[in-house]
C-alpha positions as CSV (number, residue, x, y, z in Angstrom):
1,X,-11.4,-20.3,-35.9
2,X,-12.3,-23.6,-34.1
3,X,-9.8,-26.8,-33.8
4,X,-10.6,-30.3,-34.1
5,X,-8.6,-33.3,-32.0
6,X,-6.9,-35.7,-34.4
7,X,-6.3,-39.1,-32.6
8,X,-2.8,-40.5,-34.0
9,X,-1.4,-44.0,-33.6
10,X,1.0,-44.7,-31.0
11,X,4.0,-42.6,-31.9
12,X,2.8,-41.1,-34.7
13,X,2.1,-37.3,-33.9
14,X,5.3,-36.3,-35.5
15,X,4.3,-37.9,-39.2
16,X,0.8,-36.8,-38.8
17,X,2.0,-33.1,-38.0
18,X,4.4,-33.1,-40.8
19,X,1.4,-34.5,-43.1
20,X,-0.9,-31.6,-42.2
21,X,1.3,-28.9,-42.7
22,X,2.3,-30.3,-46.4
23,X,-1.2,-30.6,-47.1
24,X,-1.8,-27.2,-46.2
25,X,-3.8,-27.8,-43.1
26,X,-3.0,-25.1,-40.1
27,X,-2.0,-27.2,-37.1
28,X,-0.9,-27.4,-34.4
29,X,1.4,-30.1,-31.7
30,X,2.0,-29.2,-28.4
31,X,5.3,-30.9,-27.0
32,X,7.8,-29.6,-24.3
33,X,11.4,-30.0,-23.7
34,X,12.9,-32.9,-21.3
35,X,16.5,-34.0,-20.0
36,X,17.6,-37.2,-22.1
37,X,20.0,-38.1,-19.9
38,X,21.3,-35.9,-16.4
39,X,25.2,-37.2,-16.7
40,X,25.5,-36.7,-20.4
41,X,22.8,-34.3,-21.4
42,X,20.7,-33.3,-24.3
43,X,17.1,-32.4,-24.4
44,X,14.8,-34.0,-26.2
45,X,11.1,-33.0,-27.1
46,X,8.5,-35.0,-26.1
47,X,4.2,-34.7,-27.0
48,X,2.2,-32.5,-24.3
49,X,-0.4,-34.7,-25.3
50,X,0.4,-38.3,-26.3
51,X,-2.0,-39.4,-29.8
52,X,-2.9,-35.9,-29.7
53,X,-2.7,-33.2,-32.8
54,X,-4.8,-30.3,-33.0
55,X,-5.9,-28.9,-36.6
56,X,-7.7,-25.9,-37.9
57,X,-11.6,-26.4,-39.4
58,X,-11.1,-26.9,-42.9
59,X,-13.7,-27.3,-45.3
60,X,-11.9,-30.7,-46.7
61,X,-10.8,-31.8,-43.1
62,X,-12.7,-35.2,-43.5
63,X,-9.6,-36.3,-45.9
64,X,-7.3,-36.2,-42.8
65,X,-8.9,-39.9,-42.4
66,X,-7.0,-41.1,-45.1
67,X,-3.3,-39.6,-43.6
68,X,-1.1,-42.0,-42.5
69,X,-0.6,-42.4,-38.7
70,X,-4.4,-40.9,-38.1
71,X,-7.0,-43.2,-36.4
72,X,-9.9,-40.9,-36.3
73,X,-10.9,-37.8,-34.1
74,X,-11.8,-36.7,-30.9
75,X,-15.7,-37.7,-30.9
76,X,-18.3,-36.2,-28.4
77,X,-21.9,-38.1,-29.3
78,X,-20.4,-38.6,-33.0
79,X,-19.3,-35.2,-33.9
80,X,-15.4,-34.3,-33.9
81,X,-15.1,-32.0,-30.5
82,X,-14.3,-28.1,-31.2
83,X,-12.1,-26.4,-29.3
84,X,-11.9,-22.7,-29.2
85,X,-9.0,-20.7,-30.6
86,X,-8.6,-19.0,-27.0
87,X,-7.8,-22.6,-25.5
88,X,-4.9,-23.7,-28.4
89,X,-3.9,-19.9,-27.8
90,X,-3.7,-20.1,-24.2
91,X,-1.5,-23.2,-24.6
92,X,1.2,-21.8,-27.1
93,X,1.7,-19.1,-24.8
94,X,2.7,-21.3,-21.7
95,X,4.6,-23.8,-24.3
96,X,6.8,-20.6,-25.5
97,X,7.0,-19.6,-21.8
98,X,8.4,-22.6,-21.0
99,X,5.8,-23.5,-18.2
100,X,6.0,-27.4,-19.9
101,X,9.6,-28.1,-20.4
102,X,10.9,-30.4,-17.2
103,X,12.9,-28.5,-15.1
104,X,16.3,-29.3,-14.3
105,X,17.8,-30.9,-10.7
106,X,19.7,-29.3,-8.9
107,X,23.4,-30.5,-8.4
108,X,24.0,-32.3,-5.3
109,X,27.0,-32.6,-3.3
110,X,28.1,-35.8,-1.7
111,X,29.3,-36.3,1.8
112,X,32.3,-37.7,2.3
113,X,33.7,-38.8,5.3
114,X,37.2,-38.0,6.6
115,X,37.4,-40.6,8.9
116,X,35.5,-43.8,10.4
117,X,33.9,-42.0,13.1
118,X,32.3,-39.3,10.8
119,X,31.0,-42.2,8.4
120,X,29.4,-43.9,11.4
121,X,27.6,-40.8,12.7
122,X,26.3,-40.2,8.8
123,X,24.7,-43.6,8.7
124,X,23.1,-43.1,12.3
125,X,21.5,-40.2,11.1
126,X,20.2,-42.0,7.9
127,X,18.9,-44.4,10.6
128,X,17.6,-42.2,12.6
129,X,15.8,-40.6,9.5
130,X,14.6,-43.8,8.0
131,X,12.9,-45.4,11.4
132,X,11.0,-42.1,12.2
């Protein structure tokens, strides 16, 4: 089986997927798992490929057109691009490995200082850091 490249509209790879799949259409959206916010957490997913949605050959695939949220297709010279099965395969496997998903930070300590002294030498080596 080949894929073709559905160009969305802004925001809009979501609807379009959803669309596809009730329509019957075998597709396919990449996206990959990001930190909402570090102090108070959550993930959130997020498209692999902004605008992007891949979908199956279909004999009726010239209706996806008329979806909402679709602006056309990938074109190469004026035909749709196809894209091999290996390739979308290739790219589930690293999406369920987790190769995509932002990794998180590691937790840093702070310095405090105990006393003045120990403040002033932290800020000469900041200095010393910064002017070299």
């Amino acid at each position: 089986m080949t894929w073709l490249v559905i160009y969305t509209a802004s925001r809009s790879e979501f609807l379009v997927e959803s669309q596809l799949v009730t329509a019957g259409f075998e597709s396919y959206f990449p996206v990959y798992k990001r930190r909402l916010h570090r102090k108070y957490g959550g993930d959130v997913f997020s498209p692999l490929f902004p605008r992007y949605v891949f979908v199956g050959v279909h004999p009726l695939w010239q209706i996806i057109h008329a979806f909402r949220g679709v602006a056309g297709f990938l074109l190469n010279d004026g035909m749709p691009v196809r894209i091999p099965q290996q390739v979308i395969e290739d790219i589930k496997k690293r999406q369920i490995a987790g190769e995509f998903d932002e990794k998180p930070e590691p937790k840093r300590e702070r310095q405090r200082a105990k006393s003045f002294r120990e403040l002033k030498k932290m800020l000469e080596v900041v200095d010393n850091a910064r002017a070299a």
